[in-house]
N, C-alpha and C positions, 0 to 999 in steps of 0.2 A: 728317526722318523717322527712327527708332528704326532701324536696321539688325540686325534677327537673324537670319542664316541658318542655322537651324537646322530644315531642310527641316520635315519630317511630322510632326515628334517634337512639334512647337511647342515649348509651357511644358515638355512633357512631362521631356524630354532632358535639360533644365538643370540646372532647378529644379521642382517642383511647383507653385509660389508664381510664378514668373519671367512676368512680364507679355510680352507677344509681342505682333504685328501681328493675329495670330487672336482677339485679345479686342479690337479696336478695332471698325473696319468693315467690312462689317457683325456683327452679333455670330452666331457658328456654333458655340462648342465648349459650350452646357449639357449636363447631362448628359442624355442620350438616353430617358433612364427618366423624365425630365418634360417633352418634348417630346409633343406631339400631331398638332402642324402643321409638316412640314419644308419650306414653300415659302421659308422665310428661309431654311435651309441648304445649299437648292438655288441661292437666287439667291447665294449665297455662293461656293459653286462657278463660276457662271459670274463674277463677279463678279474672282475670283482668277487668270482668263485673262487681266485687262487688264496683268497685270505681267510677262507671257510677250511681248508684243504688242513692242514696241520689241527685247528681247533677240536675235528671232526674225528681225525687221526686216533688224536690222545686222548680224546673221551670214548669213544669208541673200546676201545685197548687196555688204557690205563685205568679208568672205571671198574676195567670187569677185572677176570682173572685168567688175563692175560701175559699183562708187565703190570709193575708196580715203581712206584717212585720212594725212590732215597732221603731225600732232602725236604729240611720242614719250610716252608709249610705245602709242600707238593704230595706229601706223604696226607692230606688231607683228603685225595682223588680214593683211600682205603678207610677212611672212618665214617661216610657216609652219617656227616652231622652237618652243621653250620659254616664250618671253616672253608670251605670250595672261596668262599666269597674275598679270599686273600689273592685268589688267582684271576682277578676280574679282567688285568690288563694282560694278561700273558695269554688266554683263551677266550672266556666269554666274551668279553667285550671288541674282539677283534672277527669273532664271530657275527658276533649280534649286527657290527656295523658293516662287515663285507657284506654281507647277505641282501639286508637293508639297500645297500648302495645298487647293489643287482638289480634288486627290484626296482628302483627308481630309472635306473637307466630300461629296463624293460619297461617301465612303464610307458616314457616318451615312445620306446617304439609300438609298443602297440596304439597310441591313441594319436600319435601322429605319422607313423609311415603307411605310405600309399602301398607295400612292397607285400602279399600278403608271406612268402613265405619267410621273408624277414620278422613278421607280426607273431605267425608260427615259432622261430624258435625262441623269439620275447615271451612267449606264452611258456615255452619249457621250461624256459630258463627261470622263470618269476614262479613256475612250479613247483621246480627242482627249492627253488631257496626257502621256498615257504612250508616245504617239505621237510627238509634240515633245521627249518624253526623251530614244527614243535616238538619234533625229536627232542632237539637238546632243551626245548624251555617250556612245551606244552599251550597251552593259551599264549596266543602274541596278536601286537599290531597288525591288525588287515588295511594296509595301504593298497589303491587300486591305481591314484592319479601319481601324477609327475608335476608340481607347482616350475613353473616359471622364475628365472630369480626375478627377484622383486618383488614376487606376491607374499603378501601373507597366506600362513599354513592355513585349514580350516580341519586339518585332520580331524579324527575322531581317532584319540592315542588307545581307547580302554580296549584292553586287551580281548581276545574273541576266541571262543570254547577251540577247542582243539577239531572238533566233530564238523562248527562250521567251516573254520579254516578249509578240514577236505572238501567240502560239500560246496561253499561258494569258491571257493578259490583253485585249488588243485586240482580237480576232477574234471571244472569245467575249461580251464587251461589246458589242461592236458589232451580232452577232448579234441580242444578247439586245434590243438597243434598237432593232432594224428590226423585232422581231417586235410590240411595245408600241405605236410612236411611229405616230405619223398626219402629214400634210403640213398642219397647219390652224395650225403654230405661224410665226410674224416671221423674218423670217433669223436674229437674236438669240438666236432658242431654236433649242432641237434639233431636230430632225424625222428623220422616216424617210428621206426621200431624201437627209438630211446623211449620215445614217449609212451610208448605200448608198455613196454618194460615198465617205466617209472609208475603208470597207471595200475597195473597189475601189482605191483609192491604196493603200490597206497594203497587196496582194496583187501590187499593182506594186512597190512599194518592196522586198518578199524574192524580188522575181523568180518568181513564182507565177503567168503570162500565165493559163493555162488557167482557173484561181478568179478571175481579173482580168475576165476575158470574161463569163464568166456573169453576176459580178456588175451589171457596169457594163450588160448589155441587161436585166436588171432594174431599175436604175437607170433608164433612157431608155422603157421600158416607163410608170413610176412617174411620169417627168417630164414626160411628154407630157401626164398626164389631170390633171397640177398645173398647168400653163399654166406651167412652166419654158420661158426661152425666150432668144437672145441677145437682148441688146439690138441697137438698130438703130446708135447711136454709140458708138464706143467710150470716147469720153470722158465718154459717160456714166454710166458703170456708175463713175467716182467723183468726180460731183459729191454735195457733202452734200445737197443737195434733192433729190435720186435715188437715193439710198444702199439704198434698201431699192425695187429695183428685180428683173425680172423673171428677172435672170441669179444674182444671188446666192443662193447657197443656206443658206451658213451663213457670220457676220460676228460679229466678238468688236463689242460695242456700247460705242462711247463716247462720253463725253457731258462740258463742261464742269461741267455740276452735280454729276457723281459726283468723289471725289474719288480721283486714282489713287494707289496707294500704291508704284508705281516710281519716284518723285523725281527722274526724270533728263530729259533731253532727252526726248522723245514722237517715233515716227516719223520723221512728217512733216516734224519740225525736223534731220534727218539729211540726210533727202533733198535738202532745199532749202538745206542749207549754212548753216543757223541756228546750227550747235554751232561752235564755233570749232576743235574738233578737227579738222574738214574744213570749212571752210567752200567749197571747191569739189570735192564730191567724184565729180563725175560721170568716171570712168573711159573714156577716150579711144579704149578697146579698143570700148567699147559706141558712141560713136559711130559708128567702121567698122562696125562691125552695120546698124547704121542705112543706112550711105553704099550698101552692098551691097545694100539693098533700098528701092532710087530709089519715092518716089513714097507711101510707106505712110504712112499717117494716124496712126499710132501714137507716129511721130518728135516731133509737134509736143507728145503729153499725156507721153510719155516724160522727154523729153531738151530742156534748152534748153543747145545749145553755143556759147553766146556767154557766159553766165555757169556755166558746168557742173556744174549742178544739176537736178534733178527739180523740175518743176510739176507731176507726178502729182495732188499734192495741195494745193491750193492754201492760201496763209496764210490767205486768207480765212476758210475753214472748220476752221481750227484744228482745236480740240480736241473737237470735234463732227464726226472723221474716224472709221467703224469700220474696223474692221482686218478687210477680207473671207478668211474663210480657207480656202471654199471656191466656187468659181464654176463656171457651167456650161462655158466656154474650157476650165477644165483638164480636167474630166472625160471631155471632145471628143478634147482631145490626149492624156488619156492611154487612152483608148479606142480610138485610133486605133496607138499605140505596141505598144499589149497585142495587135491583129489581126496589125501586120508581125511581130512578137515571134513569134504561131503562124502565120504561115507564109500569110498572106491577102497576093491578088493586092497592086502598088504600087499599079493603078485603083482598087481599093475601099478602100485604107487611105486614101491621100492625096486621096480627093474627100470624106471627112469634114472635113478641114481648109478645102475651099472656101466655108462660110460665114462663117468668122473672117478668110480672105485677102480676102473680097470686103467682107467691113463695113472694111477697114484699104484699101482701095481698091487692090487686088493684084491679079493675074491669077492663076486657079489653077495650082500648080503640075505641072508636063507627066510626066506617068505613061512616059513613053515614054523619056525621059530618064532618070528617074530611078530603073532599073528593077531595080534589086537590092535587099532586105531592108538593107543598111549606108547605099545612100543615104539610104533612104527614112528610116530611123533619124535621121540627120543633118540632112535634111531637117527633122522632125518635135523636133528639139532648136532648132534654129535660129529656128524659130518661137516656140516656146517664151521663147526668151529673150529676143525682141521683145515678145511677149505679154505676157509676166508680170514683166518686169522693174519692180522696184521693188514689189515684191510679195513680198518672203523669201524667193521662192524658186528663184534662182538653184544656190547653192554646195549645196543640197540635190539638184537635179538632176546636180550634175558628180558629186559622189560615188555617186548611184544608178547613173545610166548607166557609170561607171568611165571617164570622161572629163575626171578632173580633169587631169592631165598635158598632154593633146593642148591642151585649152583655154585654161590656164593659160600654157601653152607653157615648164613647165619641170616636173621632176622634183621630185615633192611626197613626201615621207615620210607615208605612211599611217595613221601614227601620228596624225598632222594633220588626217585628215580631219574627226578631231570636235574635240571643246571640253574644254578642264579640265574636274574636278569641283572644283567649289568646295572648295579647303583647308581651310576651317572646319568642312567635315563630314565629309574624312577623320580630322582633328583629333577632335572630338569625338565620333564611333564608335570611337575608339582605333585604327584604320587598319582595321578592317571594310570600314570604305569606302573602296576602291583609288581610285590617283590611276591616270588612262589614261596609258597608257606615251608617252613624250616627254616629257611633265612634271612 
């Protein structure tokens, strides 16, 4: 596969003429003034989330202490210093540019389709990307337009505080897309309640409990008369003949037929120790997780520690795995986070949680015990990471909650909490675009 990271700019940046990944598949950059129909440059957009889906994976996971890698310099994802910036082409940079690419194709459709709720899920979907931005990188490019080939760029590359990004971009897309969207789309598409959901995480994610509340009984309000609901096994919610099940709300869709244009290992094959960079990557620390909570059904779809690897997701169903990237579990737990957060009794926080403890075959946990807002906090992380492990999103909660240290169990430079920017695009803005400080 052609490697150009050259984020949003595409052809634009280089060359005029410079052929790019955006004129392969599918096709999204005609000029917009002979465009009629933008359901291609919509499915373009989401289409562009499949190359986010593994980077997000293994940062997620491999970051924390979760799995670990083997082989140098990938064994660089555990020293939290300078050296990530060896793996620019194998994650960041495939990151940085799928994401990018999303947003560009959303962007034509919001500023040129007549369709609104086509506009609606360009709005999610350039949400969703710019949400996973600063996750992994913190301050980034706020691109809003879509240039035409042929025009010169006039972007404005310098990167934008992490706070505006939610504030001008996120929050009011997000908005804009629960006011459009309906619940009658596939987990694959957008819908109102993804948006609900995703809105409600961004307002935990800047520590905003109070907009976190609201939102999220709107949410539950919305998902009760959709027949949102857990499932009954947890191991179901990821088999592929189940995939698009009662718990999922929104899943990047993949499929052997579409072709991915990330070239690397795929998830799945992370997990299960397919990559020879870790071929046993299951971290030993997530075992004791495990050992600590005798009896939970979750161990066996988790963790197999006799070969220390994930069965999450089985080889069987390969590349016919989607990448769920929002479910009803988190929305649960982080609803439950957002009430101790303002100040709701430990009974009403922690008996939310008793429908996830009891499908994982748990006793609930004792309110009486647990009776301060820091347990119950710890509590509701602990779970968490039983929950969703192997799922990205481990190293994103240590840094939200600011418990990478305690976790970690050592003294992390903060600098580290996020990811390079890919050097070929401070390079090629002429250093507009700052590298994050450590590296």
């Amino acid at each position: 596969m052609k490697k150009v990271y050259i984020l949003f700019l595409g052809a634009v940046l280089l060359t005029i003429s410079c052929s790019t990944d955006l004129d392969e598949f599918p096709p999204n950059i005609a000029s917009s003034d002979s465009l009629t129909d933008f359901e291609g440059v919509l499915n373009a957009a989401y289409y562009y989330q499949l190359g986010a889906v593994t980077p997000i994976a293994v940062m997620g996971d491999f970051r924390a202490d979760n799995a670990f890698m083997f082989e140098s310099p990938y064994t660089e994802f555990d020293v939290y210093g300078p050296g990530l910036t060896a793996m620019e082409d194998q994650f960041f940079g495939p990151l940085y540019t799928a994401l990018y690419k999303s947003i560009l194709s959303s962007n034509n459709v919001i500023e040129n389709s007549e369709d609104t709720a086509q506009i609606g899920e360009a709005k999610f979907l350039r949400a969703l990307s710019y949400f996973k931005l600063v996750q992994a990188f913190g301050d980034v490019t706020v691109i809003l337009t879509s240039p035409d080939i042929g025009d010169i760029p006039t972007f404005d590359l310098t990167r934008q505080p992490v706070d505006n990004v939610y504030n001008s971009v996120i929050i009011p897309d997000l908005q804009a897309a629960i006011s459009v969207l309906n619940n009658t789309n596939a987990n694959g598409k957008a819908s109102k309640l993804a948006a609900q959901a995703l809105l409600g995480k961004t307002y935990v994610h800047m520590g905003n409990f109070t907009s976190a509340e609201a939102q999220f009984k709107a949410f539950f309000n919305a998902a009760t008369v959709a027949g949102i609901s857990l499932e009954t096994n947890y191991a179901d919610i990821f088999k592929v003949e189940n995939i698009e099940n009662s718990e999922v709300i929104f899943a990047t869709q993949i499929s052997s037929s579409v072709i991915d244009e990330y070239g690397f290992s795929e998830f799945w094959e992370w997990y299960l120790g397919q990559d020879t960079k870790s071929p046993t990557p299951l971290d030993t620390d997530l075992i004791a997780a495990f050992d600590a909570s005798p009896g939970d059904l979750r161990r066996a779809v988790n963790i197999d520690e006799i070969a220390l690897r994930s069965p999450k997701y089985t080889q069987s169903g390969g590349p016919d795995h989607d990448w769920i990237e929002i479910r009803l579990a988190d929305v649960i737990m982080l609803y439950a986070e957002t009430l101790n957060e303002n100040g709701s009794s430990p009974e009403d926080v922690l008996n939310l949680l008793d429908p996830i403890r009891t499908r994982a075959g748990l006793a609930p946990l004792d309110h009486t015990v647990l009776n301060t807002e820091a347990l119950v906090r710890q509590a509701i992380q602990d779970e968490r990471r039983l929950e969703f492990a192997f799922e990205g999103q481990r190293w994103f909660d240590l840094v939200r909650t600011g418990t990478v240290d305690a976790e970690m169990g050592q003294t992390i430079d903060p600098n580290y909490y996020v990811f390079p920017i890919p050097i070929s695009e401070v390079l090629v803005s002429e250093g507009v675009i700052t590298q994050n400080p450590g590296y």
